[in-house]
C-alpha positions in Angstrom: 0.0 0.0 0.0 2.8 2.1 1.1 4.6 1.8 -2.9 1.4 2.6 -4.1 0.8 6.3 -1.9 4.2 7.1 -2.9 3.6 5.7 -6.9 0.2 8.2 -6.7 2.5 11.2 -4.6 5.0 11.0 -7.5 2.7 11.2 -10.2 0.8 13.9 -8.2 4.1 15.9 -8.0 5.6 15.1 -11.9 2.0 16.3 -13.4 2.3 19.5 -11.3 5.8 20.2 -12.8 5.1 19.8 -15.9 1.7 22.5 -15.7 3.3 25.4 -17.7 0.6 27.7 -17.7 -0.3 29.0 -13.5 -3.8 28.9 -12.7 -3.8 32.3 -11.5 -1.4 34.9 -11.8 -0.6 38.2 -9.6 0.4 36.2 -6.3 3.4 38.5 -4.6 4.4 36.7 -1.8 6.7 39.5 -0.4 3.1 41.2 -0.5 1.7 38.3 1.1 -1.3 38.8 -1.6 -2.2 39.2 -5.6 -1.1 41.7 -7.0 -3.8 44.4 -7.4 -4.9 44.8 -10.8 -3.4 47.8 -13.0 -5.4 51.4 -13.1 -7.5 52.4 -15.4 -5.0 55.1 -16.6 -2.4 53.1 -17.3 0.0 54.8 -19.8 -0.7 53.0 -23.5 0.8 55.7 -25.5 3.8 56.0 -27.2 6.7 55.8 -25.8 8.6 59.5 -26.2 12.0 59.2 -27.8 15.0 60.9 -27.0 16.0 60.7 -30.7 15.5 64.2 -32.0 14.5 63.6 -35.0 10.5 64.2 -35.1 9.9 61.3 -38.1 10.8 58.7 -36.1 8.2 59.5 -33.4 5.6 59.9 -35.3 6.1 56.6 -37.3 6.2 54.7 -33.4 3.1 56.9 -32.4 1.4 55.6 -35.3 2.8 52.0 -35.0 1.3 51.9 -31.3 -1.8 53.0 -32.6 -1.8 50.1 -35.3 -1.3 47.9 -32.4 -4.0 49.7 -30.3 -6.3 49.4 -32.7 -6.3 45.2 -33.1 -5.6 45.1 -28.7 -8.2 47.3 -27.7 -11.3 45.0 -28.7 -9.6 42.2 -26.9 -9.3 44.4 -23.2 -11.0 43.0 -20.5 -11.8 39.3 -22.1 -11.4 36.6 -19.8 -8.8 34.3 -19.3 -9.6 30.3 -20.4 -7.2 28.1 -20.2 -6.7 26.7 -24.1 -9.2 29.6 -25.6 -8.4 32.0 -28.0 -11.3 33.4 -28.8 -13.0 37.0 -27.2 -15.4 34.9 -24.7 -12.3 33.8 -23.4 -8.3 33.2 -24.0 -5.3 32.1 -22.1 -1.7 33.8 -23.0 -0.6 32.1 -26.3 -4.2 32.6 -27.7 -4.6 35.9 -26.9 -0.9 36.7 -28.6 -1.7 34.4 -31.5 -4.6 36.3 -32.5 -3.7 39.1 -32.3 -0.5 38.8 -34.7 -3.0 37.0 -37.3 -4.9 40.0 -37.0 -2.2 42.6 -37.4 0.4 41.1 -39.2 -1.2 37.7 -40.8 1.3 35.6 -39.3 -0.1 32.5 -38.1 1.6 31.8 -34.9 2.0 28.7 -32.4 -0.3 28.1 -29.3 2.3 27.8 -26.8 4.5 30.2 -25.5 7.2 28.0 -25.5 7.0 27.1 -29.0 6.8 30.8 -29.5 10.0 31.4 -27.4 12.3 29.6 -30.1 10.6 31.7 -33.0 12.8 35.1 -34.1 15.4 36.7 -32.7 16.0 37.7 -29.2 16.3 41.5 -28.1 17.8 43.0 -24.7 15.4 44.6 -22.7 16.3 48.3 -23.5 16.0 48.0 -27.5 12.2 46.3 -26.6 9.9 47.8 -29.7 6.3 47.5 -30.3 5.0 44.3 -30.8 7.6 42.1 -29.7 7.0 39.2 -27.8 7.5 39.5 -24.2 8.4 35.8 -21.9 7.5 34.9 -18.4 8.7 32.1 -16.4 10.4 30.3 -13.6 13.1 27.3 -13.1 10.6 25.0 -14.8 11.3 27.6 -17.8 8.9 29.6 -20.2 5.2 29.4 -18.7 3.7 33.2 -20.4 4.3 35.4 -23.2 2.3 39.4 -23.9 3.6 41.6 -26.4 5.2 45.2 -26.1 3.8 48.0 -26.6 5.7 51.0 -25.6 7.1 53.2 -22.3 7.6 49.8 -20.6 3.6 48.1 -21.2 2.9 45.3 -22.1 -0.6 43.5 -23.4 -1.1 40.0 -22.1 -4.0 37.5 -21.0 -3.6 36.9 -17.5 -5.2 34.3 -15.4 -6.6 36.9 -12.7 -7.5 39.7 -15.0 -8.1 38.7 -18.3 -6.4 40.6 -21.1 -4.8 43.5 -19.7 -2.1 45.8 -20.2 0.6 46.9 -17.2 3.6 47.5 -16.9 7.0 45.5 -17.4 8.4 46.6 -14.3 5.2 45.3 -12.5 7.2 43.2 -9.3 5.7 40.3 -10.2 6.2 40.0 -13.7 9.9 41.9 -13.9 10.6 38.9 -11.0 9.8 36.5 -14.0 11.4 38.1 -17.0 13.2 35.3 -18.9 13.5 37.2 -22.3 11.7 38.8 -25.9 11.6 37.9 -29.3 11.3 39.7 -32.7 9.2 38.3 -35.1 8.6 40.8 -37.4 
């Protein structure tokens, strides 16, 4: 009986680690609680450049908008695990869809798939719509997509499709990386 509690326990623990996708988001445990969702006023606009030349900002103000303009539909749908769809959508749907949309790439569900796709950029040369990764030791587990002045979108397990901030603590604490697929 004993061979078979611990043949069940180690099953029990080898199907937990290999979950990739958390049931919920948001959980800050130097908060001790989920993270509160982001304001209403979060910042979606363009991110201001400190190149001086005025062509180049307003080809990424109107590049955000493009973006804004497929995203903003898709605000505030719920997350479902496997969906991809407006009534509801887990991470890899929500980014999949949205690149069909605005670019008519047909991309992967899974953000790991989408992980090895592109090229990878450094943090400080992020642009709009690259792809954004999430993770922990058990590797890749979420992917959103930049917008500009540190945003990102993404469908999160406790909010739905959002967009905060890179330098959230949670999600900075989980960086692992981007990718350029355009």
């Amino acid at each position: 009986m004993r061979s078979l509690c611990n043949l069940f326990f180690l099953g029990l623990i080898s199907f937990v680690a290999a979950c990739t996708v958390p049931l919920r988001t948001g959980y800050d445990r130097e908060l001790g609680e989920y993270a509160p969702p982001p304001s209403a006023s979060t910042n979606t606009s363009a991110k201001a450049s400190t190149n001086s030349d005025s062509d180049a900002n307003v080809a990424e103000s109107s590049e955000m908008t493009s973006w804004m303009d497929v995203i903003q539909p898709w605000l505030n749908t719920p997350y479902r695990y496997g969906g991809n769809t407006k009534n509801g959508t887990d991470c890899s749907g929500y980014v999949m869809q949205i690149y069909k949309e605005k670019t008519g790439k047909q991309l992967p569900h899974s953000s790991r798939a989408l992980y090895k796709m592109g090229k990878s950029v450094n943090v400080e040369d992020l642009q709009t719509g690259d792809l954004v990764f999430f993770g922990n030791h058990w590797g890749v587990n979420h992917v959103g997509i930049y917008l500009s002045n540190g945003n990102f979108t993404h469908a999160s397990s406790s909010d739905g499709v959002a967009i905060i901030p890179l330098s959230t603590k949670y999600w900075k604490k989980r960086y692992l990386g981007a990718r350029r697929l355009l």
